[in-house]
C-alpha positions as CSV (number, residue, x, y, z in Angstrom):
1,X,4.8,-3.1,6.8
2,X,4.8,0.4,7.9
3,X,8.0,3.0,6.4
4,X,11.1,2.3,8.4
5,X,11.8,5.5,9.2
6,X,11.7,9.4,8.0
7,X,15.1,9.8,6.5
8,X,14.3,6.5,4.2
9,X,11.4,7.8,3.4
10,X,11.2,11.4,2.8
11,X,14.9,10.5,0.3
12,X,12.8,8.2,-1.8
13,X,9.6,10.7,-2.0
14,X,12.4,13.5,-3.3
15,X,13.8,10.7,-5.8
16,X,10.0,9.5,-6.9
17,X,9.6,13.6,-7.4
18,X,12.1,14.3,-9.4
19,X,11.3,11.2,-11.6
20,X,7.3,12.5,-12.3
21,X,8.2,15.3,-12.5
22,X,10.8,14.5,-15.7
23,X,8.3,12.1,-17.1
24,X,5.5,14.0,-17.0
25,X,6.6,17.4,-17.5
26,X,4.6,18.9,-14.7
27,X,5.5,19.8,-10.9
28,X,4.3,19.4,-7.4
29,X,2.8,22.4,-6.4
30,X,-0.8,23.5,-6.7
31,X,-3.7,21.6,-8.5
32,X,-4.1,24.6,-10.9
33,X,0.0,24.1,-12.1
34,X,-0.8,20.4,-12.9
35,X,-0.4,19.8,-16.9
36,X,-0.9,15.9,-16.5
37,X,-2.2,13.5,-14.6
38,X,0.8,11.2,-13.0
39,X,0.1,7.5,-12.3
40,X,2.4,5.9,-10.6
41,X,2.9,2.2,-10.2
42,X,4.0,-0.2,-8.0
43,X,7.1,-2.6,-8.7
44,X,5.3,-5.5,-10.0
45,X,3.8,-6.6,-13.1
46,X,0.5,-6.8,-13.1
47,X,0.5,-3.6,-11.3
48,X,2.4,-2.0,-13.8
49,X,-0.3,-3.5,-16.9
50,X,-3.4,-2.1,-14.3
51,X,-1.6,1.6,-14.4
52,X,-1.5,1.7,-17.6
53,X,-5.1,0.6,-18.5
54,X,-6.2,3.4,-16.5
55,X,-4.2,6.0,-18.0
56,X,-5.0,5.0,-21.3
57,X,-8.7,5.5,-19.8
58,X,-7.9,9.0,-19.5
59,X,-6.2,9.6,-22.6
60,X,-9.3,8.5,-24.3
61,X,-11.1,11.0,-22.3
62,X,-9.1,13.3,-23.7
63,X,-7.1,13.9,-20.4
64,X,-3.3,14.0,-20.1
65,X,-1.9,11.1,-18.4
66,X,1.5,9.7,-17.8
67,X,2.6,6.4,-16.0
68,X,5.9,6.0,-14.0
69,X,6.1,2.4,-14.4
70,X,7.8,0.1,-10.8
71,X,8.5,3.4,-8.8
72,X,8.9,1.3,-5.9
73,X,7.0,-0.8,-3.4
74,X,3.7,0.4,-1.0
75,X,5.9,2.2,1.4
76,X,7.0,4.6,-1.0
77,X,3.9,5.0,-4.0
78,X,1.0,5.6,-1.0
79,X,2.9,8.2,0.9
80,X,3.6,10.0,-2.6
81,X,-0.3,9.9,-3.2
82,X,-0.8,11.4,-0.3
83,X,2.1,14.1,-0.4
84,X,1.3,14.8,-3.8
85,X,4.4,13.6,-5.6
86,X,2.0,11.7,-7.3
87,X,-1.8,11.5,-8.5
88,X,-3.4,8.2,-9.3
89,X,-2.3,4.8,-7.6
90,X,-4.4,1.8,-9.0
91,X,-4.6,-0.4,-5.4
92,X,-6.2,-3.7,-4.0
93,X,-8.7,-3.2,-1.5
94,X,-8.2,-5.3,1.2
95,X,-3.9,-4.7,1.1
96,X,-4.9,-0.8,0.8
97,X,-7.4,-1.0,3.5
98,X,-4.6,-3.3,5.8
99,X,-2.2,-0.5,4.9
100,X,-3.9,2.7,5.2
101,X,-5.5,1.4,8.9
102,X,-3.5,-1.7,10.4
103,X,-6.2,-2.2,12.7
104,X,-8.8,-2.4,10.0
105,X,-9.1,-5.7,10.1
106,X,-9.5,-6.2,6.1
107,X,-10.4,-9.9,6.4
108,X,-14.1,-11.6,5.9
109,X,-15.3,-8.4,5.1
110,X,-17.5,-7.8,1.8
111,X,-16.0,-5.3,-1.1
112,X,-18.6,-2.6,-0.3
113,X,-17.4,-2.5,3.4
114,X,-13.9,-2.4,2.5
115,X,-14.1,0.5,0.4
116,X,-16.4,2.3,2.7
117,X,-13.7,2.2,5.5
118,X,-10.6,2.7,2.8
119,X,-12.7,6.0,2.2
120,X,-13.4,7.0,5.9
121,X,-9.8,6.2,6.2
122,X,-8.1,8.3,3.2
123,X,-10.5,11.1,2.4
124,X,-8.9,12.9,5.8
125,X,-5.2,12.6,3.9
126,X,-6.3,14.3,0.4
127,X,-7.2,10.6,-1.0
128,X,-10.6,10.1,-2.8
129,X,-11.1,6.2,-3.2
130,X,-13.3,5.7,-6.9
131,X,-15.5,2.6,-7.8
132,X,-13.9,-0.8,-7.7
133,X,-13.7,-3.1,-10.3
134,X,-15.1,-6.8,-10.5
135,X,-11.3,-7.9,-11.5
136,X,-9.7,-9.4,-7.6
137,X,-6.5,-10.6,-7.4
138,X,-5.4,-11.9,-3.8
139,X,-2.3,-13.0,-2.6
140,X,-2.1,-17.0,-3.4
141,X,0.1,-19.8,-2.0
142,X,1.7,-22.3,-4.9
143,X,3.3,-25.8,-4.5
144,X,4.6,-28.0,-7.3
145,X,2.1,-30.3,-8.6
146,X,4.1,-32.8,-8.2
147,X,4.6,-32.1,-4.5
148,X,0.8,-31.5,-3.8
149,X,0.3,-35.2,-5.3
150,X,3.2,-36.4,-3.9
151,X,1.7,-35.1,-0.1
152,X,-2.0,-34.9,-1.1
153,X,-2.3,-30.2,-0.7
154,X,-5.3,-29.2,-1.7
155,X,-5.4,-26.6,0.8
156,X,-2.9,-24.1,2.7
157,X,-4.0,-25.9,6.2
158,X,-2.8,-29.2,4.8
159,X,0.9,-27.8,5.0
160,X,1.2,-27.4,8.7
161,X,2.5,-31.0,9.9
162,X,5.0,-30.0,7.0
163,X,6.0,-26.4,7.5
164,X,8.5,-26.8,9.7
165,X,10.9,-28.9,7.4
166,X,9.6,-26.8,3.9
167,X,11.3,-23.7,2.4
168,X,9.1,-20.7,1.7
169,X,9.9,-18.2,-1.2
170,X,8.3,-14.8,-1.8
171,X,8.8,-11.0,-2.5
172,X,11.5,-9.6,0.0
173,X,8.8,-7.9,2.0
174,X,7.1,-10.7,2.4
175,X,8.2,-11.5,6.1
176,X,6.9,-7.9,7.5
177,X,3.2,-7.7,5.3
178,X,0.7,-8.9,7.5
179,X,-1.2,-11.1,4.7
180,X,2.0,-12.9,4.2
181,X,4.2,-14.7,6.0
182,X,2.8,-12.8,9.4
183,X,-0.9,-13.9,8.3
184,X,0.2,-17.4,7.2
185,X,1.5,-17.7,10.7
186,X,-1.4,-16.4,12.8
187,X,-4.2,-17.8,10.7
188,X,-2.9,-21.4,10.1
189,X,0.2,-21.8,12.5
190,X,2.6,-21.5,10.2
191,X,6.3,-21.3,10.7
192,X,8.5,-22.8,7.3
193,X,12.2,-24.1,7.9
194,X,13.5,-21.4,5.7
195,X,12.6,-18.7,3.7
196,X,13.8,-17.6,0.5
197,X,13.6,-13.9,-1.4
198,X,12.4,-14.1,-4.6
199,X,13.5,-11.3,-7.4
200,X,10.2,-12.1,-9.1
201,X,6.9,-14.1,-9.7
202,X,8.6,-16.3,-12.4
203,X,11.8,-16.6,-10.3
204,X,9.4,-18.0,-7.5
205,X,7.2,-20.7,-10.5
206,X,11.3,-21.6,-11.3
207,X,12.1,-22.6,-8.0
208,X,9.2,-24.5,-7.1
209,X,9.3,-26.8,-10.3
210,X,12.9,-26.8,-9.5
211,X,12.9,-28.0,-6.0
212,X,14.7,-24.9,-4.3
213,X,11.6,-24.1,-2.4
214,X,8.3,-25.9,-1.3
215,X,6.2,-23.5,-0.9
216,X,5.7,-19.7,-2.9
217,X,3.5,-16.7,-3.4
218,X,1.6,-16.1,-6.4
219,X,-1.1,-14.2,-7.2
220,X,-3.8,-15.5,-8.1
221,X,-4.1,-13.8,-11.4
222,X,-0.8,-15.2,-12.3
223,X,-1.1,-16.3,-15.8
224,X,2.1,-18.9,-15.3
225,X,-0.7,-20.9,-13.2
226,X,-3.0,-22.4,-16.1
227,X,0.2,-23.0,-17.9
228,X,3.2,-23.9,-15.8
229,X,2.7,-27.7,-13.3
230,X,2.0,-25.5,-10.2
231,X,-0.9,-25.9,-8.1
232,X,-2.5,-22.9,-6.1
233,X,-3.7,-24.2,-2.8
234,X,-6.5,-22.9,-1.4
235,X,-7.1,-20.4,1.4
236,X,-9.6,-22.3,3.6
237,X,-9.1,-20.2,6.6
238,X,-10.2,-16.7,4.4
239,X,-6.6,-15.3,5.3
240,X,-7.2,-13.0,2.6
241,X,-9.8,-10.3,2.2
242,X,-11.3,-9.2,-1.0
243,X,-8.9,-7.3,-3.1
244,X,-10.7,-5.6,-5.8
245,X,-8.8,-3.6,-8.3
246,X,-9.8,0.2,-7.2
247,X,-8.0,3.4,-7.8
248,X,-7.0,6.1,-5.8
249,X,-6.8,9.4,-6.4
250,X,-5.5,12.6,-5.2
251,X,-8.7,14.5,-4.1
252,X,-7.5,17.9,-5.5
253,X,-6.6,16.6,-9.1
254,X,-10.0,15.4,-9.2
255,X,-11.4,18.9,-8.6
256,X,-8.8,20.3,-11.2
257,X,-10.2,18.1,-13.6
258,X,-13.3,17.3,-12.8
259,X,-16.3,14.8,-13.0
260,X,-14.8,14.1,-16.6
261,X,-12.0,12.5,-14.9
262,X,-13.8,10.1,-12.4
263,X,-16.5,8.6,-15.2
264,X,-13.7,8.3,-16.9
265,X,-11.5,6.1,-14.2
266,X,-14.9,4.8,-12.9
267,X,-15.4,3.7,-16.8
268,X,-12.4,1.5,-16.9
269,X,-13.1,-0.4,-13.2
270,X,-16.7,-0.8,-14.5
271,X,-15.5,-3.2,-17.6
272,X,-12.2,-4.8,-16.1
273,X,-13.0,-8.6,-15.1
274,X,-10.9,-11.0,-13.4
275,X,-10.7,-12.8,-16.7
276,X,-9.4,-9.5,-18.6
277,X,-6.7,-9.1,-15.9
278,X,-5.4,-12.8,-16.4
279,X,-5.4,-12.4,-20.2
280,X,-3.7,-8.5,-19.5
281,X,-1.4,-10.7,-17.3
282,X,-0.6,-13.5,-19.9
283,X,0.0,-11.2,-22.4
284,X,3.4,-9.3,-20.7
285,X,4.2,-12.1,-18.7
286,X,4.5,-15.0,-20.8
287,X,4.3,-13.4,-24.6
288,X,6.7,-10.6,-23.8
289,X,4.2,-7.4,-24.7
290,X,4.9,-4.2,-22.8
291,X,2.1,-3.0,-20.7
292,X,1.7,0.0,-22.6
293,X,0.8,-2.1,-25.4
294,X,-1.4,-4.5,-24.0
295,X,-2.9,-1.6,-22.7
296,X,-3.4,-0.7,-26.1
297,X,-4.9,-3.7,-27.7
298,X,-7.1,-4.1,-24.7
299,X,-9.2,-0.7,-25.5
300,X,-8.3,-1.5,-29.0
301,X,-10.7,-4.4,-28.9
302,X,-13.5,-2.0,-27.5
C-alpha cells in the first residue's frame, strides 16, 4: 500500500522526528552531527524483538544505538529511512522489495535476486541494503484445527469452494498490501464473506479458536503456532516470496561510522536462524519479556 497522500505523510515523518530525535538525543541534519545510530521499528512484535537485536549488535561494537520501538507501519518507517528521520530499518525482503518497486515482482524469486534488485532499487534514495540473514518469516494463513479437520485444509487452495461464506481477520492494512488479501485474491481466487480487523496477532489466534473468524494471518514465526490448536495452511501457489530478515541502512550513517558498523550489523544477520527468531518470538509473546531483554539474553548466551 503506497502513502495516502503528502499531508498524511509528511505530519507523521515531523511526529516520527521529533520522537528520535527525544529518544536518541541526536538531530536530523548532517551525518557528521549524528551522536547515535536511530533504529526505528515497525508496529509489530517480532519487528520490534529484530530492532533491538540489531542495536544491541552495535552496542557491542561499541557503537551508539537507540531503538524507537512501533513508530508506525511501512508507510511511515521507509519514507523516514529514506528522509533521514531515521537510520536503520530491520526489513523482510520480499515485502521491502514489493514496497520499494510494486512492479518488482518479489514472488518465486531466490533471496540473492531479491536483494540484488532491493539494492538496485534503494541505493539511488540514500538506502544501502546489508547481508540478509538465514531467519525468514512470511506472511502465513491460520484456521482452527478443528476447522481444518472438520473441512480437511491442508492447504490455502483448499479454501476456495469455502471463501465466500468464511470471515477473514488480519492487520487493518491488510486489504490494500498486495501479499494479503490482494495476493490471496489474484493467486488463488479468493474473495471471503467478510473481513475482520484485528488489533493484534493474538487477537487474530483468539478469534479463530473462538469462532469469530475462519480464516487469519499469522506469521509464520508466530510462536502461538506450536502451542495454541491452530493450523497454518500451506501456501501451495508460492504467493509469498522469500522474506529474509535484512537491514537497511541509511547510506551516509554508514560512511559516518564506517566499515565497523556494517561487520557489525552483517555480524548479527550472519548468526540469526529461523529457529532463534521463533524462540526471540516465544519469549515476548507468550512469557511476557520485553524485547530489550530478550535481546539481552540472546547475545548473553553468545
Amino acid at each position: 500500500m503506497r502513502p495516502r497522500g503528502c499531508t498524511l505523510l509528511l505530519t507523521a515523518l515531523l511526529v516520527l522526528s521529533a520522537v528520535l530525535t527525544a529518544c536518541g538525543g541526536g538531530t536530523t541534519a548532517a551525518p557528521a552531527s549524528v551522536t547515535v545510530i536511530r533504529f526505528a521499528a515497525y508496529d509489530f512484535t517480532e519487528n520490534q524483538i529484530l530492532a533491538a537485536v540489531y542495536a544491541e549488535g552495535l552496542r557491542r561494537a561499541g557503537l551508539p544505538a537507540t531503538v524507537q520501538q512501533g513508530v508506525g507501519t511501512r508507510e511511515v518507517v521507509e519514507p523516514a529511512l529514506e528522509q533521514g528521520v531515521s537510520d536503520v530499518v530491520i526489513d523482510y525482503l520480499g515485502t521491502a522489495l514489493e514496497f520499494a518497486q510494486p512492479s518488482g515482482s518479489p514472488g518465486g524469486r531466490s533471496a540473492e535476486d531479491l536483494r540484488s534488485a532491493l539494492a538496485g532499487t534503494l541505493t539511488a534514495r540514500g538506502v544501502t541494503v546489508l547481508d540478509f540473514s538465514s531467519a525468514e518469516d512470511q506472511n502465513g494463513f491460520a484456521v482452527s484445527a478443528a476447522f481444518a479437520t472438520a473441512h480437511g485444509l491442508t492447504r490455502l487452495s483448499d479454501l476456495i469452494p469455502l471463501a465466500p461464506g468464511l470471515a477473514f481477520g488480519g492487520p487493518p492494512e491488510c486489504p490494500d498490501r498486495p501479499l494479503c488479501l490482494p495476493g490471496l485474491q489474484r493467486a488463488y481466487g479468493l474473495v471471503f464473506g467478510r473481513v475482520r480487523a484485528m488489533s493484534s496477532r493474538a487477537a487474530t489466534v483468539e478469534a479463530l479458536v473462538g469462532g469469530q473468524i475462519d480464516v487469519g494471518l499469522l506469521e509464520t514465526t508466530d510462536a502461538r503456532l506450536a502451542s495454541a490448536p491452530v493450523t497454518l495452511l500451506s501456501d501451495d501457489r508460492t504467493l509469498q516470496p522469500h522474506e529474509n530478515v535484512v537491514p537497511l541502512v541509511r547510506s551516509a550513517v554508514l560512511r559516518r561510522w564506517g566499515q565497523r558498523m556494517t561487520a557489525a550489523l552483517n555480524g548479527v544477520s550472519a548468526r540469526l536462524t529461523t529457529a532463534e527468531l521463533v524462540r526471540l518470538n516465544l519469549a515476548v509473546e507468550v512469557d511476557g519479556v520485553s524485547p530489550a531483554r530478550a535481546a539481552a539474553r540472546w547475545w548473553g548466551g553468545r
